[in-house]
N, C-alpha and C positions, 0 to 999 in steps of 0.2 A: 635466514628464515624464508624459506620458501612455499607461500600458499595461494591455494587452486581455492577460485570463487566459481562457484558452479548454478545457471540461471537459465531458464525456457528461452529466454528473450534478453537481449539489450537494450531495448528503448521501450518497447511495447508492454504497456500497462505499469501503473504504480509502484507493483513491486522489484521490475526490470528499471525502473527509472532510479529508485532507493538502493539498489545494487550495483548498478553500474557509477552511481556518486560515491557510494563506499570504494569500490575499486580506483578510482581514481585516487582520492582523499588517502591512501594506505599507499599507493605510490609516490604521490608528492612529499610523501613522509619516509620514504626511502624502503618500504617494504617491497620485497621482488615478488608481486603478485599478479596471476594469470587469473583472467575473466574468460571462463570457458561454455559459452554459450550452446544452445541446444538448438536453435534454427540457423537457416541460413540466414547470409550477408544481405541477400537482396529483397529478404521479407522484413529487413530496417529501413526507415526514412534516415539515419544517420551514417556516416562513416565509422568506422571499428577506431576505437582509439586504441595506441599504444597498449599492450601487452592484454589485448582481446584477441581468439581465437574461436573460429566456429567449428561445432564438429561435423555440421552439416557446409562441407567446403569442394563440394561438387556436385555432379549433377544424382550420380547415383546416390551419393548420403542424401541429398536434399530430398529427393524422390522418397526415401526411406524415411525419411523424417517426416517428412508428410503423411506417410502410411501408418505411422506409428501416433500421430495423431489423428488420422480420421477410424483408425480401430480402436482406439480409446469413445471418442465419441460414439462408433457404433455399438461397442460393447455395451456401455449405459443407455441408447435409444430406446429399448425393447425395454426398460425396469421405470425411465423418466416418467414423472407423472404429467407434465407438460412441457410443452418447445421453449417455458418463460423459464426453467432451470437448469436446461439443456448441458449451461457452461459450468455450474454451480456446482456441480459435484462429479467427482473425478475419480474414479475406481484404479488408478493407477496400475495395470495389467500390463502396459505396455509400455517399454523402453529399451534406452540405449546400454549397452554394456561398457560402463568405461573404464573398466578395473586395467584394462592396457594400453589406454590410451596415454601418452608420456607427460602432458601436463598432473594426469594422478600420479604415476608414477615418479615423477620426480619434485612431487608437493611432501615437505615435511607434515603441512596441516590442509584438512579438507574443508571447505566453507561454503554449505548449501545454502541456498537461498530458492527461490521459487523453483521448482523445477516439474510443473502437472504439465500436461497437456501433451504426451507421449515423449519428454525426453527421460524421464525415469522413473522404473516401475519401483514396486514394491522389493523386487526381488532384485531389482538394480542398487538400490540404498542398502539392503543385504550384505550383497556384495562386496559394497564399499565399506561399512561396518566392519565386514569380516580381510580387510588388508589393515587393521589396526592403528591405524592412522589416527588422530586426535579429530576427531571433525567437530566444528560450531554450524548449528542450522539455524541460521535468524529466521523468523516468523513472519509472514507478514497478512496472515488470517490466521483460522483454526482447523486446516484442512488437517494438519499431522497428529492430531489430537481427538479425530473424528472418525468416525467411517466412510466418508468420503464428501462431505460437503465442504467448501469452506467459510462460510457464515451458519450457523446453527440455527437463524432466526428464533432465538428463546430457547431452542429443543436442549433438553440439558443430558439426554443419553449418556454422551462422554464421559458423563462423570461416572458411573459404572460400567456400562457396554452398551453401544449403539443397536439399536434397533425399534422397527415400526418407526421407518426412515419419512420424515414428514415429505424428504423430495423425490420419495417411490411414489410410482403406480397404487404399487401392492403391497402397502407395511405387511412388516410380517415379525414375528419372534425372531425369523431368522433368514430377515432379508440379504438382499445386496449388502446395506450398510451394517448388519451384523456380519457377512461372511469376511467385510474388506477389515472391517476391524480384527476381527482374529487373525488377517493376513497381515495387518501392522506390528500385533502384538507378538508374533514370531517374528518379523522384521528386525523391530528394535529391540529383542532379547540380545544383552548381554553387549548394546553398543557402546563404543568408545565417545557417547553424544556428548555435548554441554548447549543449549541451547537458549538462544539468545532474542529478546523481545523488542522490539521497537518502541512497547508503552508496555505501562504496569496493567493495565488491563486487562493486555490478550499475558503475559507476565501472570497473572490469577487464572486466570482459566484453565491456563495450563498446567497449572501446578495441581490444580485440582483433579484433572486430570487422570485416567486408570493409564492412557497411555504412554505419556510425558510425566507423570508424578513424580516417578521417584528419580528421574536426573535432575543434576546440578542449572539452575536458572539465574541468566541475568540481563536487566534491562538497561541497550544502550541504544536511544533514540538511531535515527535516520540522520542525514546529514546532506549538505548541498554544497553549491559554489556560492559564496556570497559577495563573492564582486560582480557575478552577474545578477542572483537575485539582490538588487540592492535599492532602496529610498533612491529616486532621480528628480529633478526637478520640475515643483511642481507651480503650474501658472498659478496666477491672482485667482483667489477664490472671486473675488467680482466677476458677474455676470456668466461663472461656469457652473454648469448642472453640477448637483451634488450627486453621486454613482456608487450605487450597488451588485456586486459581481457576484453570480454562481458560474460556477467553472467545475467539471467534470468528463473523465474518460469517456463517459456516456449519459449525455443527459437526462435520459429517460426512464436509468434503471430506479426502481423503485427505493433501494437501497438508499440512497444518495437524497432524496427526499424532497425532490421539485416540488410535489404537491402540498408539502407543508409551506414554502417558502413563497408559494403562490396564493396561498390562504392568507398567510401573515401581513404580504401586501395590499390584499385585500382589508385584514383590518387596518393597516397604517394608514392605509387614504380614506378611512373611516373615521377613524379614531382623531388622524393628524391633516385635515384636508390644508393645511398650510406648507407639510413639506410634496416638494414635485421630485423624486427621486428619479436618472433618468438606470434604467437595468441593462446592465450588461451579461453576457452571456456567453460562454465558450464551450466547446466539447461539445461528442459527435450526439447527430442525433435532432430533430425537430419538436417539442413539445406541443400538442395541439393548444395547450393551457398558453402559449406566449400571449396567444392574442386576446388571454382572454385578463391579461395584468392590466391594472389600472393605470400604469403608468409607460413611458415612451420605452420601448425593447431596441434593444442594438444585438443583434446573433454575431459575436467575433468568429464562429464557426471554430472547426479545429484545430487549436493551436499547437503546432509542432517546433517551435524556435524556443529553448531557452529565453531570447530575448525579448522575443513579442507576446511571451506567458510574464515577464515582468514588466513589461509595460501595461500590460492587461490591469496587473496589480497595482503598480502606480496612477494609475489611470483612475482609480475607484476609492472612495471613502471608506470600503467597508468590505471583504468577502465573506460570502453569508453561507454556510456550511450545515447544514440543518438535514445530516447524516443519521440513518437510524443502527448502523453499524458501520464499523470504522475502526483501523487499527491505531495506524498514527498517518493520517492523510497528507500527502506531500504538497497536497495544494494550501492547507495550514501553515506549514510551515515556511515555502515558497512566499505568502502573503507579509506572514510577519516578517522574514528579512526585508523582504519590501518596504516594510514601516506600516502598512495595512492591516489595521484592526480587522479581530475576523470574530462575526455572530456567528454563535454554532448553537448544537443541541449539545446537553451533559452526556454523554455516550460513547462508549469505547473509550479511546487514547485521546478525543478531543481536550476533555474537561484538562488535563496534563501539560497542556500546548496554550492554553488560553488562560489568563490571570482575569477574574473577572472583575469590569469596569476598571483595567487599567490598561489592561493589550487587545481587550474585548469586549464579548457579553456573553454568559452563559446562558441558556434556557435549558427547560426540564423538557426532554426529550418526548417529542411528540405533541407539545402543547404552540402551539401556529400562534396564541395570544403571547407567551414570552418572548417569542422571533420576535414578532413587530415589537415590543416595545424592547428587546435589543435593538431592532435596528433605528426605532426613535431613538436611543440612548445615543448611539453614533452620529446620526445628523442631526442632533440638535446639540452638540454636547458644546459647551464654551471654548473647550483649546483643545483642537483636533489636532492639533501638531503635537501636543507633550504626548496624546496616544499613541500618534507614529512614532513617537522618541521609544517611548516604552516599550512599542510591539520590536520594531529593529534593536535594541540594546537585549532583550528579552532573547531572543535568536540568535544572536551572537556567544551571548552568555551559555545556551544551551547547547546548538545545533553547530555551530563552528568546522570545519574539514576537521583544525588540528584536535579537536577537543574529542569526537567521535573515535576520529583515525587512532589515536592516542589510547582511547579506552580498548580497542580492538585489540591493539597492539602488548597491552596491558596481559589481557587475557591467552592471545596466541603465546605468549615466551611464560607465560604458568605451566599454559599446557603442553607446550613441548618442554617443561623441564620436569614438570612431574611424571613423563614419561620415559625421561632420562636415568632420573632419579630409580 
């Protein structure tokens, strides 16, 4: 069994991080599987692991690759309604052709994974459709189901046909995001898809779905190393601060939801002027709001080590996720092999990853007064260690290499037998 995992990025950003852990996780498990990325090598802060491949692996692809992403952006400049969605929605026009390239070529199964940002257009996935090949597209937003955004913020278009695009200029009957949709929906006529979800969440949405509806759907979480994210040891709680971690690609983006998290502190040192929680901090980005927390900030700035993103989480009592859309966030899941309780908001894939008041706390999405008292729940709770028992036994039991890798594997030798058949 030979299968082509096809990704924009290999480190860069959540869904590159959740793909390049599955491609590893399906090799240790003896699958012959190629990570066939869509930028160059030297736009990663990591080394290529074993049986990774760039397709931009010179000066010329990489120049072209680059072109192929800033015409993507230009394409959408003149329709954006502001510079704050710039990244947000993705008319997919421009890409690479890689119906010849011999990683496709000698893949029995094809396996998309993120692929915007000029490595494949509309008319590129087409393509690949149309060499008949069994392909799984994990999700890891709702861009392919959309006419080009990939968070909908509430807009429920999708579910009939996109348009009066809330992240146009100019809604229209029959904008941008109504013409990209009709450009989907001849796309994925008549593919060979099955598509796969990270949470039952984005799993529903899709199914509901005009453009995804009527394919085959199944949800198998994300997955990690858990001998590197792992529980480490931890000093005497005597005379150490008790610590609260938000951690994020981008601190600032509104999505990810500082400003509730910044509220909520505000009520807890109101509410609980007893606890002194000291705030940690990771991911890119300055919030003017640090200074304005009631309690001591530490900025870890951006972390790019496997190792010093788990130490981050051992380091803290609690990571506080108060996401206003979210698939299945790898910084959740990251936390809990840790043994690191995580407060979140009930929204998307989180509510799925958190058991509440046993691995966590749940709150209702958007309410700053359930955050704090999640996060009083965790530092005042009597036996914070049986929570770290539960958040790391909880991860193991779900999120495992062999247990994902396994499920994948499950599914690729269906599809390549019912294709035999």
């Amino acid at each position: 069994m030979n299968v082509v995992i096809l990704s924009t990025y290999q480190h860069f950003g959540g869904a590159a991080v959740a793909t390049s852990r599955l491609h590893q996780a399906l090799r240790n498990e003896g699958v012959e599987a190629t990570l066939l990325v869509g930028t160059s090598n030297r736009q990663e802060t990591h080394q290529p692991a074993p049986g990774v491949t760039f397709l931009a692996n010179n000066f010329l692809a990489e120049s072209t690759a680059f072109g192929r992403f800033v015409a993507e952006r230009l394409y959408f400049l003149p329709a954006e309604r502001d510079p704050s969605v710039r990244f947000q929605f993705s008319p997919a026009v421009f890409g690479a052709d890689l119906n010849f390239h011999p990683a496709i070529q000698q893949a029995d199964l094809i396996h998309l994974h993120w692929t915007s940002f000029g490595f494949l257009s509309l008319s590129g996935l087409r393509s690949l459709f149309d060499l008949g090949k069994p392909v799984v597209w994990t999700l890891h937003d709702q861009w392919a189901f959309t006419g080009g955004c990939h968070y909908t913020g509430g807009c429920t278009h999708f579910l009939t046909h996109c348009h009066h695009c809330p992240y146009l200029k100019k809604p229209a009957e029959n904008d941008l995001s109504a013409r990209r949709f009709d450009r989907k929906q001849w796309a994925y006529t008549g593919a060979p898809l099955h598509v796969v979800h990270p949470s039952q969440w984005l799993a529903e949405q899709a199914k509901r779905s005009t453009l995804l509806g009527g394919f085959p759907h199944l949800v198998i979480p994300n997955t990690l190393d858990q001998t590197v994210f792992a529980p480490a040891g931890r000093p005497p709680a005597e005379g150490q601060p008790r610590r609260l971690l938000f951690g994020s690609a981008n601190v600032t983006d509104p999505r990810k939801g500082f400003t509730y998290f910044a509220e909520a502190l505000r009520l807890l040192h109101a509410q609980h002027p007893e606890l002194t929680p000291e705030i940690l901090i990771f991911g890119k980005g300055r919030s003017y709001l640090f200074n304005e927390l009631p309690y001591t900030v530490r900025s870890l700035g951006l972390l790019t080590s496997p190792a010093d993103i788990a130490a981050a989480y051992n380091a803290a009592d609690a990571l506080v996720v108060p996401s206003l859309e979210d698939n299945l966030p790898n910084t959740v899941l990251e936390a809990l092999s840790c043994g690191t309780p995580v407060v979140g908001f009930r929204t998307g894939g989180i509510p799925e990853m958190i058991d509440h008041r046993q691995t966590g706390y749940l709150a209702a999405s958007g309410s700053a007064q359930e955050l704090a008292d999640g996060l009083a729940f965790v530092l005042t709770h009597p036996d914070p260690a049986s929570l770290r028992q539960q958040a790391r036994q909880s991860a193991e039991d779900r999120y495992s290499e062999a247990v994902i890798a396994g499920q994948h594997i499950d599914l690729y030798q269906s599809l390549l037998s019912q294709r035999v058949s």
